[in-house]
GUMITOR-747459 format. One record per residue (C-alpha): x, y, z. Coordinates in steps of 0.25 Angstrom, whole numbers, plus 5000, padded with zeros to 4 digits. Example, Ala and Ser with C-alpha at 12.3 -4.5 7.8 and 13.67 -1.06 7.14 Angstrom:
2
     u     v     w
  5049  4982  5031
  5055  4996  5029
***
This chain:
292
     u     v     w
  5000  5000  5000
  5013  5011  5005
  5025  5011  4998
  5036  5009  5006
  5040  5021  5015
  5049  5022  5027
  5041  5023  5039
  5045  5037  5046
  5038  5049  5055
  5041  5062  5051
  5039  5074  5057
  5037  5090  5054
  5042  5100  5061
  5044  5114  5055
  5048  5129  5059
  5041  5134  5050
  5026  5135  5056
  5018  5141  5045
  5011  5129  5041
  5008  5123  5050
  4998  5128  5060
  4987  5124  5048
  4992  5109  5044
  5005  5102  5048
  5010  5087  5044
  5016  5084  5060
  5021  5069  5055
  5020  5058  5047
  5025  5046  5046
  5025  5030  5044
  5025  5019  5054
  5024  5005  5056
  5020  5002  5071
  5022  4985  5075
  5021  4988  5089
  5007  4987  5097
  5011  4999  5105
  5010  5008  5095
  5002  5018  5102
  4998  5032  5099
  4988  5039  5110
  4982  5053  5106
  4981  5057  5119
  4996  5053  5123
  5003  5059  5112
  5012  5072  5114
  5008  5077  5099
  4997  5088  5100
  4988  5092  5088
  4991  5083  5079
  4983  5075  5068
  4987  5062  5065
  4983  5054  5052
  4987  5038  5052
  4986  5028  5041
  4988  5015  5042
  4997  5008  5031
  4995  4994  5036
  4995  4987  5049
  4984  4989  5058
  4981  4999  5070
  4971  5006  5077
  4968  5021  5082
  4958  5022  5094
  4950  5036  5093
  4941  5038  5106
  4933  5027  5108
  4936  5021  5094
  4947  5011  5088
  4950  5012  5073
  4958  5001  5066
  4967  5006  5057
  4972  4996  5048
  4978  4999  5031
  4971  5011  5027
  4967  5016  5038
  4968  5030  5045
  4966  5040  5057
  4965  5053  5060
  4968  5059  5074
  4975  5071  5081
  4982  5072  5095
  4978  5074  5104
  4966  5064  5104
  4960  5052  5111
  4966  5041  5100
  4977  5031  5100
  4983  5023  5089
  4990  5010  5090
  4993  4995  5085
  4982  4983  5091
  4989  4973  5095
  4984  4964  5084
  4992  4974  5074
  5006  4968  5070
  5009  4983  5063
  5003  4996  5061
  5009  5005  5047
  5004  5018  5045
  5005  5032  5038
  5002  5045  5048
  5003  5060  5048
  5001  5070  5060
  4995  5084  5056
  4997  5095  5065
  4987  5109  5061
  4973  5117  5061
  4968  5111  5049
  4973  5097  5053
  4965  5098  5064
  4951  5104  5056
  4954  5092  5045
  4956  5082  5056
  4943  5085  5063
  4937  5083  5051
  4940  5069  5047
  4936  5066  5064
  4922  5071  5058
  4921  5067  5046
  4926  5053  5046
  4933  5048  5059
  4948  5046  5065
  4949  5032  5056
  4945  5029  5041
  4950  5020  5031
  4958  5027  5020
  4964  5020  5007
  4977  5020  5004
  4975  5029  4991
  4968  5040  4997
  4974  5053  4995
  4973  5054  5008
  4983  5043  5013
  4991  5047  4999
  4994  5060  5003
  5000  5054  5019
  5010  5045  5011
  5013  5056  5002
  5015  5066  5013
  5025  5055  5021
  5034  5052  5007
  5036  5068  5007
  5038  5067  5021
  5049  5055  5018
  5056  5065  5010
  5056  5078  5019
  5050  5085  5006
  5040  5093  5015
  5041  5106  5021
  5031  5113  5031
  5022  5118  5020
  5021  5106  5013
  5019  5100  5025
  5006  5107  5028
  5005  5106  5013
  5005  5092  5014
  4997  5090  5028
  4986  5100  5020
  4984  5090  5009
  4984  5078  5019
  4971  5085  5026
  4964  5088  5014
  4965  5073  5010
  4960  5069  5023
  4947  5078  5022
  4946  5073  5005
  4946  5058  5012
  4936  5062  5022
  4927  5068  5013
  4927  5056  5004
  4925  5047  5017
  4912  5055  5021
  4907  5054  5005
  4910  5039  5006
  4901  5039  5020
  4890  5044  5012
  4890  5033  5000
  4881  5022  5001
  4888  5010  5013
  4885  5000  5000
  4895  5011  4991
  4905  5013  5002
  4907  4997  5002
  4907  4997  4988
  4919  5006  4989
  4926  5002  4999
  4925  4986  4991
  4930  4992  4981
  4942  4999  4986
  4946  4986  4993
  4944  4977  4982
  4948  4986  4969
  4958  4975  4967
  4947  4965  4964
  4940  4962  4953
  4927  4969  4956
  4916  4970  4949
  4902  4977  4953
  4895  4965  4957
  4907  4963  4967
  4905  4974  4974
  4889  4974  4975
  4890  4961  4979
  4901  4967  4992
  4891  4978  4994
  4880  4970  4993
  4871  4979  4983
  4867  4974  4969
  4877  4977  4957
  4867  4989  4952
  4863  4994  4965
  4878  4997  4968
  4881  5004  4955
  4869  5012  4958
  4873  5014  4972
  4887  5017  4967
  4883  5026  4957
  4875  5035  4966
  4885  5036  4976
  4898  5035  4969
  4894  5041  4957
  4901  5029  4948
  4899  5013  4949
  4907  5003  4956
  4918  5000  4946
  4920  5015  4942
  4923  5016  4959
  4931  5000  4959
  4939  5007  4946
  4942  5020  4952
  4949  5012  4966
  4955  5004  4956
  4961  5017  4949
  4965  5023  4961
  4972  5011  4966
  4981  5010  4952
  4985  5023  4954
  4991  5020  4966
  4998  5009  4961
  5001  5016  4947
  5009  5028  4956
  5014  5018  4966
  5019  5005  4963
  5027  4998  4951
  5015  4989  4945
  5014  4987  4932
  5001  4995  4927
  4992  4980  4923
  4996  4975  4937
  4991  4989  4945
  4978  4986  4934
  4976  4972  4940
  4980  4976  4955
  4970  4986  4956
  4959  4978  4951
  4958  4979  4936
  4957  4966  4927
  4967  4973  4917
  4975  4984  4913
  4967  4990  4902
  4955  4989  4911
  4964  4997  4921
  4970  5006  4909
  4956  5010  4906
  4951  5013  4918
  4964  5021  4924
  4964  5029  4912
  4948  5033  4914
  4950  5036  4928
  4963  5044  4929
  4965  5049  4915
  4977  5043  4910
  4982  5026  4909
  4989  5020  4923
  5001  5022  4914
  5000  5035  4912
  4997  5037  4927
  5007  5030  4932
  5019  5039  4922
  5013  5052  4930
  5006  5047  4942
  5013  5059  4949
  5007  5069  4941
  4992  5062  4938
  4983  5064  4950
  4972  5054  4957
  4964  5065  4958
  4958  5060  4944
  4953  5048  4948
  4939  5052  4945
  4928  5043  4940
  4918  5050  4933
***
């Protein structure tokens, strides 16, 4: 799922204070915990007015929020700031606990976090591709490199916040779909790798093949294979800007009986073949993943 990175803390500290009273990046880093006392207490910590973000990478642990316990396993995240009554840590039937987190220190930090407490909770699941989690290992590589200085710092820590209030803002849309539709989804981005057809998929939702197109088609405003096809899209593009495969064998891992099949599609979606993509895929944006 991550590339290989060395696992590091790094920490800010600048003289020059113009930039930071609004939005800061305090830390980030990379860990692998093996050991059940792995313990973080928000009323025990000597850090005040800070906003943690944590994601796990793989492993398993858990964060405790008031009354409430969250598992936090691959793909998963949470949201707190210190000082506050939570505690993270490894359960003992963990044997290791690999994750991404960055700490935020500012006013507008403060105002975003209180918005994702409202609007969706301490915990959620977020894919791996979301821009979201995208943008945190892109922030951690600059980091790796020293390549950041106060203002793009803020600059950074700006751009993270505003892809924390895009992710909320599709995870109250999703609240709103249908419960049959956000099962659909969420089959389909687990098993995109399939070979999936619309039968399959009423069939785990437990509507008849017309009803969920309609369904889908009210809701989503396309049908289930224009949705299973975008997933599958956004997956190769991944894979296209990130590994070594060989076009076909990105076609076939994503789900797609051929490469022509994929050719056709890529092309429809994002505007140019996976081959073209993958020559410029720095300069070609995911913002034109749109299914009309």
């Amino acid at each position: 799922m991550v590339k290989n990175r060395p696992f590091e803390i790094i920490g800010f500290r600048s003289k020059d204070h113009y930039a930071e009273p609004l939005v800061h990046i305090f830390s980030i880093g990379m860990e692998q915990q093996v050991d059940s006392s792995y313990s973080w207490n928000g009323l025990e910590r000597k850090e005040k007015d800070i906003f943690i973000f944590q994601y796990t990478i793989s492993g398993e642990g858990k964060i405790r929020v008031g009354n409430n316990v969250y598992s936090q396993k691959k793909e998963h995240g949470f949201f707190v700031h210190v000082p506050s009554d939570h505690c993270y840590f490894i359960p003992e039937d963990s044997n290791h606990w690999e994750f991404i987190f960055i700490t935020l220190t500012g006013q507008v930090v403060e105002q975003t976090f209180q918005t994702i407490y409202q609007k969706m909770g301490h915990a959620s699941y977020i894919p791996y591709d979301n821009p979201l989690i995208q943008r945190l290992f892109s922030i951690y590589d600059q980091a790796l490199t020293h390549s950041l200085d106060a203002y793009q710092l803020s600059g950074e820590a700006y751009l993270f916040l505003m892809e924390c209030l895009r992710y909320i803002h599709r995870f109250n849309q999703d609240i709103s779909l249908p419960p049959a539709i956000n099962q659909a989804k969420e089959y389909i981005e687990k098993n995109y790798h399939m070979p999936l057809s619309v039968g399959d998929i009423a069939e785990e939702v437990g509507l008849s093949k017309y009803y969920l197109i309609k369904q889908f088609g009210e809701s989503m405003n396309g049908t289930p294979i224009q949705y299973l096809n975008k997933v599958r899209i956004k997956k190769s593009i991944q894979l296209l800007k990130y590994s070594e495969l060989s076009i076909k064998k990105i076609a076939v891992k994503v789900g797609f009986t051929n490469d022509n099949y994929f050719n056709k599609v890529f092309r429809k979606v994002v505007g140019v073949s996976p081959g073209e993509f993958r020559q410029h895929k720095h300069t070609i944006s995911i913002d034109r993943l749109i299914i009309h």
